[in-house]
N, CA, C and O atoms as a MOPAC input file, in Angstrom:
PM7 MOZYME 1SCF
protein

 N    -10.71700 1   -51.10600 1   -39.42300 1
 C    -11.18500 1   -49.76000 1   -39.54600 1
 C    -10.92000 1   -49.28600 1   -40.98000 1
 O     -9.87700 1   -49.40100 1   -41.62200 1
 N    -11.98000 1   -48.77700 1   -41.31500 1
 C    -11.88400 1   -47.96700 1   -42.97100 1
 C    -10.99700 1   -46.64500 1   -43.17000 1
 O    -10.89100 1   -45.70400 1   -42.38400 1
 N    -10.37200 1   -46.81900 1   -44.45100 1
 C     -9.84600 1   -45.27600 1   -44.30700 1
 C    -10.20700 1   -43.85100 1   -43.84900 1
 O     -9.48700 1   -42.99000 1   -43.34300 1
 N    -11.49100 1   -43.83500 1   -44.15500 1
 C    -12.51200 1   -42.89000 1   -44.05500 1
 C    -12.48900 1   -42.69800 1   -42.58900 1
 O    -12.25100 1   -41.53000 1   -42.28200 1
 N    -12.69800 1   -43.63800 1   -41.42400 1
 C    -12.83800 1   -43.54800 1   -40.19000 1
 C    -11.62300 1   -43.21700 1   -39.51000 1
 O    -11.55300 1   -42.45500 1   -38.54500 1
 N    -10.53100 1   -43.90700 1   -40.12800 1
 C     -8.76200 1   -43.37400 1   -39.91100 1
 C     -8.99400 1   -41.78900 1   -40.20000 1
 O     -8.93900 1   -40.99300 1   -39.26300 1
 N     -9.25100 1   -41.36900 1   -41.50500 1
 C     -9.13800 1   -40.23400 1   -41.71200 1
 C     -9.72700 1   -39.42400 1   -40.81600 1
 O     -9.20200 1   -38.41300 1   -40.34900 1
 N    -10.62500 1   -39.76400 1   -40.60100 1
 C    -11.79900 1   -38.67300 1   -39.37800 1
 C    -11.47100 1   -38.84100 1   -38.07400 1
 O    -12.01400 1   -38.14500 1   -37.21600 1
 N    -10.57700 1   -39.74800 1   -37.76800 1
 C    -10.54200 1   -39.63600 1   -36.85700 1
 C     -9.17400 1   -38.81200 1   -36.32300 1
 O     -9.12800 1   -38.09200 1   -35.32500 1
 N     -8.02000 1   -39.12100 1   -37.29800 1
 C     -6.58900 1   -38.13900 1   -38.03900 1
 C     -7.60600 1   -36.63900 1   -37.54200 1
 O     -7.69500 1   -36.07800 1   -36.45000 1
 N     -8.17300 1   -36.38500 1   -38.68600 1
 C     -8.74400 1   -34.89600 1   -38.65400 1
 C     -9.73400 1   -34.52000 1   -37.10200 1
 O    -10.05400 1   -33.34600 1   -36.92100 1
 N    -10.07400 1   -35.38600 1   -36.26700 1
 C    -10.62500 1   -35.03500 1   -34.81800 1
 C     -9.50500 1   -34.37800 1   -34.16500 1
 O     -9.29100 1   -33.21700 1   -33.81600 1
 N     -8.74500 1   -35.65100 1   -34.09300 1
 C     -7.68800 1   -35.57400 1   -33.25400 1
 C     -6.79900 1   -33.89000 1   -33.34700 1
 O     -6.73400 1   -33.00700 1   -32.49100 1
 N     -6.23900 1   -33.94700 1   -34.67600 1
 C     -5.75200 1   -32.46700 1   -34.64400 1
 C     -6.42700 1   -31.12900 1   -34.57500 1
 O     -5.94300 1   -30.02000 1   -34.34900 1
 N     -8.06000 1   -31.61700 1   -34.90600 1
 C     -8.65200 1   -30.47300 1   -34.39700 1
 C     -8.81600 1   -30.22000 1   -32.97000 1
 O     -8.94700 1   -29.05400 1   -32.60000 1
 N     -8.82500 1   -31.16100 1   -32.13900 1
 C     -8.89000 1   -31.24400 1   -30.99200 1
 C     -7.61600 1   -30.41600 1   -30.23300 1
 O     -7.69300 1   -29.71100 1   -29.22800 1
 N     -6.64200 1   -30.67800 1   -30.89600 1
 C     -5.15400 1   -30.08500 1   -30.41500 1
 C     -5.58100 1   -28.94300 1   -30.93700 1
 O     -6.06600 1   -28.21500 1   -30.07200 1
 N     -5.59900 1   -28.40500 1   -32.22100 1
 C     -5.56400 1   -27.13700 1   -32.33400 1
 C     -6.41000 1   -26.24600 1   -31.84700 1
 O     -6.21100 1   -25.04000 1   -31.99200 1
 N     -7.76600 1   -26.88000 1   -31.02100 1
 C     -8.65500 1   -25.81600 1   -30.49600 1
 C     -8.00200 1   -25.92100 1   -28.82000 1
 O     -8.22400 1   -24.94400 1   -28.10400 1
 N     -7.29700 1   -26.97000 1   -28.28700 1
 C     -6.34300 1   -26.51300 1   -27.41100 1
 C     -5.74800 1   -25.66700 1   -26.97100 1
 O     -5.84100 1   -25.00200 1   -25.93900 1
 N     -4.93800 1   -25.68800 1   -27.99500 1
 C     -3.31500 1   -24.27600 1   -28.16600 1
 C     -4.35600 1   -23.01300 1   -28.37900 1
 O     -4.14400 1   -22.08900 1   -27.59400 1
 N     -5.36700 1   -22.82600 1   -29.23900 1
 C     -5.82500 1   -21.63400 1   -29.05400 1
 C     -6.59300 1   -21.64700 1   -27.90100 1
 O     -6.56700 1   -20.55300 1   -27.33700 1
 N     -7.17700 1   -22.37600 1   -27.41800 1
 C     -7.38700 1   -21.54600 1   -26.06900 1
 C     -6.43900 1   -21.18600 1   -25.04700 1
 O     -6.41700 1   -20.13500 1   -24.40700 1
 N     -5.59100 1   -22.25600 1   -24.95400 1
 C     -4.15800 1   -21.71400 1   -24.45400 1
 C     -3.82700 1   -20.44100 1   -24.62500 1
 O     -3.71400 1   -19.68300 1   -23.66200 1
 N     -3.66300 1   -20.11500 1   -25.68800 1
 C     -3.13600 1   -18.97200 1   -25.91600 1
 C     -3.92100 1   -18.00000 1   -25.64200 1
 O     -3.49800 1   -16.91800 1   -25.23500 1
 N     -5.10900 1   -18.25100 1   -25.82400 1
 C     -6.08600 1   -16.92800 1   -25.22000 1
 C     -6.27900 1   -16.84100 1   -24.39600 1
 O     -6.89200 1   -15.79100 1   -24.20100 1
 N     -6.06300 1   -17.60200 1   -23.24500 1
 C     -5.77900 1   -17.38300 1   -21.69900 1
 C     -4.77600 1   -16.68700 1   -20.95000 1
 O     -4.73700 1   -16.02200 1   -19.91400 1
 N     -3.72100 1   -17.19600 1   -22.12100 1
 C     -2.01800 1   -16.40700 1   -21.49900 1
 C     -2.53500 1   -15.01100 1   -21.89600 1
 O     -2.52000 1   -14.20200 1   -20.96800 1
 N     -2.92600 1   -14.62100 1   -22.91800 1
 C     -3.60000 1   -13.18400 1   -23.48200 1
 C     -4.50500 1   -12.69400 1   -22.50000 1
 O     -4.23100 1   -11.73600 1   -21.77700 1
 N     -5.37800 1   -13.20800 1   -22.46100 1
 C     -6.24600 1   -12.58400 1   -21.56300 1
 C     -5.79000 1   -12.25900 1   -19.97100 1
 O     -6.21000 1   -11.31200 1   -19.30500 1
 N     -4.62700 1   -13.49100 1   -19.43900 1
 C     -4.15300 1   -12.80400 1   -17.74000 1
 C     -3.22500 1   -11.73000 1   -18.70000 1
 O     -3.63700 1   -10.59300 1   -18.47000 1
 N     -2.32000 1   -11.71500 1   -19.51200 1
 C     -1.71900 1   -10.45100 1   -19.50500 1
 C     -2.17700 1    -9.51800 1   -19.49800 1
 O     -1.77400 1    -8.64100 1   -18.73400 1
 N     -3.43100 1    -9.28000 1   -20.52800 1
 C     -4.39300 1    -7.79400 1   -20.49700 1
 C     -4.74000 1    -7.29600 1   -18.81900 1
 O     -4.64000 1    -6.17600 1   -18.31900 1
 N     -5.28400 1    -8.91400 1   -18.05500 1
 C     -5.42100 1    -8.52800 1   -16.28200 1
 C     -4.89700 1    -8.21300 1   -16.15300 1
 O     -5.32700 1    -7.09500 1   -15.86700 1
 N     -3.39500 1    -8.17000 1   -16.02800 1
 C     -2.15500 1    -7.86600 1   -15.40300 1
 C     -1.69600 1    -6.39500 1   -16.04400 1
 O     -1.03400 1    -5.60300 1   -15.37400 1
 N     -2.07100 1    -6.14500 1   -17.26400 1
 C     -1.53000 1    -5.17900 1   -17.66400 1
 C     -2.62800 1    -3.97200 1   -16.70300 1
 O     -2.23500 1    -3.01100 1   -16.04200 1
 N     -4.21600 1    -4.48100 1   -16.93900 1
 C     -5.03200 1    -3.23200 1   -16.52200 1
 C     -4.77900 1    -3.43100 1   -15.16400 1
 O     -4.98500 1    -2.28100 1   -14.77700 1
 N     -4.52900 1    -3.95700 1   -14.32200 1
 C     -4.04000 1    -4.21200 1   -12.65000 1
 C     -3.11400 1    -2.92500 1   -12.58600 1
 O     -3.33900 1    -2.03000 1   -11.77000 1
 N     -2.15200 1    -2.88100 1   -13.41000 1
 C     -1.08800 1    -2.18200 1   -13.29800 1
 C     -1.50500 1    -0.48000 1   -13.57700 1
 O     -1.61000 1     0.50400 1   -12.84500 1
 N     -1.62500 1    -0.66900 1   -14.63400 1
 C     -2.80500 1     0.76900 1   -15.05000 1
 C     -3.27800 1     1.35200 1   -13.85200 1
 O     -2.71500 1     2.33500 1   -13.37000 1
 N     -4.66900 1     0.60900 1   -13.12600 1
 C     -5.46600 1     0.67600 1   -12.11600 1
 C     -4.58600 1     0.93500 1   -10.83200 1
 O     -4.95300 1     1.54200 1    -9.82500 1
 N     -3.55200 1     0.45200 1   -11.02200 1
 C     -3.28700 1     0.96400 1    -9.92200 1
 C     -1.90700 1     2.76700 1    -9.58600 1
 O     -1.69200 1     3.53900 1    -8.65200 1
 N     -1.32700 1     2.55700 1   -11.17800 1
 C     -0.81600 1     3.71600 1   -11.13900 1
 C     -2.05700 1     4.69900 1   -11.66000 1
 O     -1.48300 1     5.63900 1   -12.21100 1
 N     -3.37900 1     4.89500 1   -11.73100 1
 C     -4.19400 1     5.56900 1   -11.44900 1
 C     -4.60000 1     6.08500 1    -9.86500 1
 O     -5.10200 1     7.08400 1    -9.34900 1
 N     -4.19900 1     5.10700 1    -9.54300 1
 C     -4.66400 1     5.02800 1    -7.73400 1
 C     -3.60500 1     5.96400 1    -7.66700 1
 O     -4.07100 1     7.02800 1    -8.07500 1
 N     -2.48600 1     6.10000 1    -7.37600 1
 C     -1.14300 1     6.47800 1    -7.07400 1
 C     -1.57900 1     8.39700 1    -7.46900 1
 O     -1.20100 1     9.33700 1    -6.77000 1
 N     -2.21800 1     8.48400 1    -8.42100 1
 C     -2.09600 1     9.76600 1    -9.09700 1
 C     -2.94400 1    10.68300 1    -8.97200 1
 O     -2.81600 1    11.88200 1    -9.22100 1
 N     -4.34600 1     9.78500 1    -8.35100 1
 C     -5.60400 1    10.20700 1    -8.06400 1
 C     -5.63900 1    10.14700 1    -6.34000 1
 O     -6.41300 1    10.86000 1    -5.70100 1
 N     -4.82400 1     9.33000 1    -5.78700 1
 C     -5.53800 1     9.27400 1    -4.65400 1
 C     -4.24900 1     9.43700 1    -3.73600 1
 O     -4.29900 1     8.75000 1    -2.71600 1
 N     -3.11100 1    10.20500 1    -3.89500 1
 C     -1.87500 1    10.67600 1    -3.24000 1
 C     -1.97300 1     9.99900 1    -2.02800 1
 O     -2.92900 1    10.04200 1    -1.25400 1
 N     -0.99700 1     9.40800 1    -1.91000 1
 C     -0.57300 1     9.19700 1    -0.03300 1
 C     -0.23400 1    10.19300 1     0.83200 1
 O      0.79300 1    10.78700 1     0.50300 1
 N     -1.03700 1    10.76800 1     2.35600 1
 C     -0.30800 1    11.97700 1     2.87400 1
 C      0.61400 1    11.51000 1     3.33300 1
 O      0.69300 1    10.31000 1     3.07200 1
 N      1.69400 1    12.03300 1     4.14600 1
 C      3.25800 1    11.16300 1     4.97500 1
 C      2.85800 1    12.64100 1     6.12100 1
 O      2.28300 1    13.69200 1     5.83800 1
 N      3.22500 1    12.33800 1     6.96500 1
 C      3.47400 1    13.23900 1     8.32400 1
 C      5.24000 1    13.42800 1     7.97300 1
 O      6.02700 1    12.54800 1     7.62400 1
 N      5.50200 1    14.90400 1     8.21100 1
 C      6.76800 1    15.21200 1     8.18700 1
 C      7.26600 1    14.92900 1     9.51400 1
 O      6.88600 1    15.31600 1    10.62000 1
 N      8.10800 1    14.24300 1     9.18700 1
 C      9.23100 1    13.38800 1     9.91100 1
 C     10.09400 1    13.81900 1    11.28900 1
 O     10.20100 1    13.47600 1    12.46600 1
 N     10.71700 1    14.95400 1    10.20200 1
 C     11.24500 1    15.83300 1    11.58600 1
 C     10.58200 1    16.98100 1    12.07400 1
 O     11.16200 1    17.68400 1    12.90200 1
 N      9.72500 1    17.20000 1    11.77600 1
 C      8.36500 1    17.95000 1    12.99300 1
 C      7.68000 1    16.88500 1    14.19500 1
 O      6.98200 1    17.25900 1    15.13800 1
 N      7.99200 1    15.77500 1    13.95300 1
 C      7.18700 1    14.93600 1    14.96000 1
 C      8.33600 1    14.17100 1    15.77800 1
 O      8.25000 1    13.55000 1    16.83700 1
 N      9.41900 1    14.40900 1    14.96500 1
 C     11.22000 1    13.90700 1    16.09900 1
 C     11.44400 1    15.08600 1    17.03100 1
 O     11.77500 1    15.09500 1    18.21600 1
 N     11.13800 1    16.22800 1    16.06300 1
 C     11.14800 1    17.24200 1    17.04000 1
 C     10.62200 1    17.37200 1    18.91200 1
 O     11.18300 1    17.46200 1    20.00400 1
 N      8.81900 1    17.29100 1    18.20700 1
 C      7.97600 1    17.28100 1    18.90300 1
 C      8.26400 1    15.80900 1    20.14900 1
 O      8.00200 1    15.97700 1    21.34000 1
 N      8.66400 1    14.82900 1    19.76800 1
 C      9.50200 1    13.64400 1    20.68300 1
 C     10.23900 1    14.22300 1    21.09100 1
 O      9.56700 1    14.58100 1    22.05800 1
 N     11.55000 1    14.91000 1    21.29700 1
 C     12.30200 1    15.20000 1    21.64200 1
 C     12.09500 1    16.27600 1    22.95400 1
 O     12.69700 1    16.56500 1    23.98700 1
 N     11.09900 1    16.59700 1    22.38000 1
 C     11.05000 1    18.21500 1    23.38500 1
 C      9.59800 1    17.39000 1    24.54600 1
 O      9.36600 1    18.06000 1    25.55200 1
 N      8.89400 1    16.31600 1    24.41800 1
 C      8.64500 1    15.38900 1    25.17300 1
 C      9.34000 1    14.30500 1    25.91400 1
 O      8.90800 1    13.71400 1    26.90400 1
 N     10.40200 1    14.13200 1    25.34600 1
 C     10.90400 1    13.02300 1    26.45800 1
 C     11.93000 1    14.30500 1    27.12000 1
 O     11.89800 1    14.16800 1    28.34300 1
 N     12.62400 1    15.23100 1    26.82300 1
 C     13.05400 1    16.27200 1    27.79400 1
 C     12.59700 1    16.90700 1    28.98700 1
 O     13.15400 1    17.15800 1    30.05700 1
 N     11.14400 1    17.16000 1    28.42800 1
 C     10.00300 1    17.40400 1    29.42100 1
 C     10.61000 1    16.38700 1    30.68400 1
 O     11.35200 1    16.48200 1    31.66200 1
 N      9.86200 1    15.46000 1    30.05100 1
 C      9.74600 1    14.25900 1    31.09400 1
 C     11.42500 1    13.99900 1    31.79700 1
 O     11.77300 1    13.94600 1    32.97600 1
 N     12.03300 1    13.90300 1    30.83200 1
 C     13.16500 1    13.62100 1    31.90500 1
 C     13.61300 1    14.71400 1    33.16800 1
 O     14.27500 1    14.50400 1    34.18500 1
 N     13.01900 1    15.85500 1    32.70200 1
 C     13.35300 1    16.91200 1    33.76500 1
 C     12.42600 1    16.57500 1    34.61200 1
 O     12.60700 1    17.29400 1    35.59500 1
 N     11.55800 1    15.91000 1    34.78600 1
 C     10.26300 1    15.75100 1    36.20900 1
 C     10.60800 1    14.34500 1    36.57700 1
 O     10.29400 1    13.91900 1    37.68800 1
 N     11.28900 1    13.53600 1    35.63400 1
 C     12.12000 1    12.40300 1    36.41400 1
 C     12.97300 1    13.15400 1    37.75100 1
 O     12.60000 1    13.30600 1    38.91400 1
 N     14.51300 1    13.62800 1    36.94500 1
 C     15.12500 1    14.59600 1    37.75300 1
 C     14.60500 1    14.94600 1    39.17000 1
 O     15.06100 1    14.58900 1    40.25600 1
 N     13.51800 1    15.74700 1    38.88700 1
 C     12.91900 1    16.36300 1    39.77900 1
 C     12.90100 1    15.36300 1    40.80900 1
 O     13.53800 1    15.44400 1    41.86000 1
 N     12.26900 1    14.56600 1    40.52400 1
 C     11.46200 1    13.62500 1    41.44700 1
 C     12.10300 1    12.77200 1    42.12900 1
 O     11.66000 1    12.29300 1    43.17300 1
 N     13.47300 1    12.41300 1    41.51300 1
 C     14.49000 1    11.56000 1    41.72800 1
 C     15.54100 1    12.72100 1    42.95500 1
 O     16.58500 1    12.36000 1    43.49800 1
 N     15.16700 1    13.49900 1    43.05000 1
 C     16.45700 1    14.59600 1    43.10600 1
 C     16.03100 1    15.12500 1    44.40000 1
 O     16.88500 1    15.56400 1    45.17100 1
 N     14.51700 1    15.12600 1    44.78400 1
 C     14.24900 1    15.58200 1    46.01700 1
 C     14.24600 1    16.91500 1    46.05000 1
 O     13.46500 1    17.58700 1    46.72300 1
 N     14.90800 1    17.24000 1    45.50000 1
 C     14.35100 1    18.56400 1    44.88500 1
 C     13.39600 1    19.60700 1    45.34500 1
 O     12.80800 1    19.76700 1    44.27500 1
 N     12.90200 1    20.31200 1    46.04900 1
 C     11.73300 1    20.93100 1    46.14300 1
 C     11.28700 1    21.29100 1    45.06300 1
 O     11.99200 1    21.77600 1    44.17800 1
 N      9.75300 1    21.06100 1    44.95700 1
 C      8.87100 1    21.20000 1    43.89700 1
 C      8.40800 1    23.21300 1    43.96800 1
 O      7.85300 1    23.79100 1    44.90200 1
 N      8.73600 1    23.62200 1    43.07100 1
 C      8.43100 1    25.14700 1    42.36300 1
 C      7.37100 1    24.85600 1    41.65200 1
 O      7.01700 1    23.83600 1    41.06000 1
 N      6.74900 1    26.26800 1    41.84400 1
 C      5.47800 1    26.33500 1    40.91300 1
 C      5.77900 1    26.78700 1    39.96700 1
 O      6.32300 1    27.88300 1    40.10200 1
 N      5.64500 1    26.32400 1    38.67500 1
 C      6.09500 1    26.46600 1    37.30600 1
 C      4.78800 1    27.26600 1    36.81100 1
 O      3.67400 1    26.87700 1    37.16200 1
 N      4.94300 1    28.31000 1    36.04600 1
 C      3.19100 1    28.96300 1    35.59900 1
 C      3.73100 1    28.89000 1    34.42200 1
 O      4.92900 1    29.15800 1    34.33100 1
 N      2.95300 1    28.49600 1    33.19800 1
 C      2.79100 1    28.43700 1    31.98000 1
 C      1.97100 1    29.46600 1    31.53800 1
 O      1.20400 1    29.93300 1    32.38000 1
 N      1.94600 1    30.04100 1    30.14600 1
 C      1.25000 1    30.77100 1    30.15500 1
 C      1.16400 1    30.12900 1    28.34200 1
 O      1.98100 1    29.65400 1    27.55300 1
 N     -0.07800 1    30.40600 1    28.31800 1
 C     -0.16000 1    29.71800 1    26.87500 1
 C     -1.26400 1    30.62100 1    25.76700 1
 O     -2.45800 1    30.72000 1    26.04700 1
 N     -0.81200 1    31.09800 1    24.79900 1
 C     -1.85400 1    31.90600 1    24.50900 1
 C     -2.51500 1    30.98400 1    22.96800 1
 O     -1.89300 1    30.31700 1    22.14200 1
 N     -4.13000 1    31.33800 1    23.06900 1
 C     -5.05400 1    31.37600 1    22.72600 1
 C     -5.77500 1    31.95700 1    21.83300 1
 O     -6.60600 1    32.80300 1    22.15900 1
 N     -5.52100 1    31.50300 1    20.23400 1
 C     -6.21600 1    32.25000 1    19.68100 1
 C     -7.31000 1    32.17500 1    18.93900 1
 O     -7.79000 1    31.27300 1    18.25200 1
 N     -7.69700 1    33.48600 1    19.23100 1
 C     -9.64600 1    33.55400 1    18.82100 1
 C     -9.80700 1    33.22700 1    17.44800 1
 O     -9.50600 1    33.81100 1    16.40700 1
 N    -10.57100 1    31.72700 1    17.81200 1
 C    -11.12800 1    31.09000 1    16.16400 1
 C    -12.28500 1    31.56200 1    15.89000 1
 O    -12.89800 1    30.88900 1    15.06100 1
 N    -13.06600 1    32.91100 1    16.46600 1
 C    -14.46300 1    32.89800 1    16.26900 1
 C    -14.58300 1    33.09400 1    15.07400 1
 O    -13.54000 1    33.64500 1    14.72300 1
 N    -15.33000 1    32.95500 1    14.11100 1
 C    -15.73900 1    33.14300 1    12.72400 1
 C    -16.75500 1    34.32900 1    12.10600 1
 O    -17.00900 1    34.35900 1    10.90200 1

């Protein structure tokens, strides 16, 4: 082999590596930018699009004063008890518009 063909082939070779590493590297670049706008995108979500939560102890409450219910008509029922007429009275108010 001639110098000339050594040489060219010397100069392939490291061009070959060096268009490697740069694409390498512009790949690691480019998922970070993904990763960075992922992150972005999503503390946009967070700011724009609020999560509601149901308050907690309004609905322990509301459990509570249901399984009481119920355990008193367990009671009842368990207890022999004579059954009373319980009247509820519940008021109603006018949504007319």
């Amino acid at each position: 082999m001639s110098k000339v063909q050594c040489f060219k082939e010397f100069v392939n070779e490291r061009l070959t590596a060096a268009a490697e590493q740069i694409f390498r590297y512009l790949e690691e670049t480019v998922a970070k930018y993904e990763e960075e706008i992922d992150r972005q995108r999503r503390l946009l979500d967070l700011i724009w699009k609020p999560e509601i939560r149901l308050r907690r102890a309004v609905v322990h409450e509301q459990r509570e004063a249901i399984l009481k219910y119920v355990g008193a008509l367990g009671k009842e029922i368990r207890g022999g008890a004579p059954r009373t007429s319980v009247h509820r009275h519940y008021v109603i108010n006018d949504l007319s518009i």
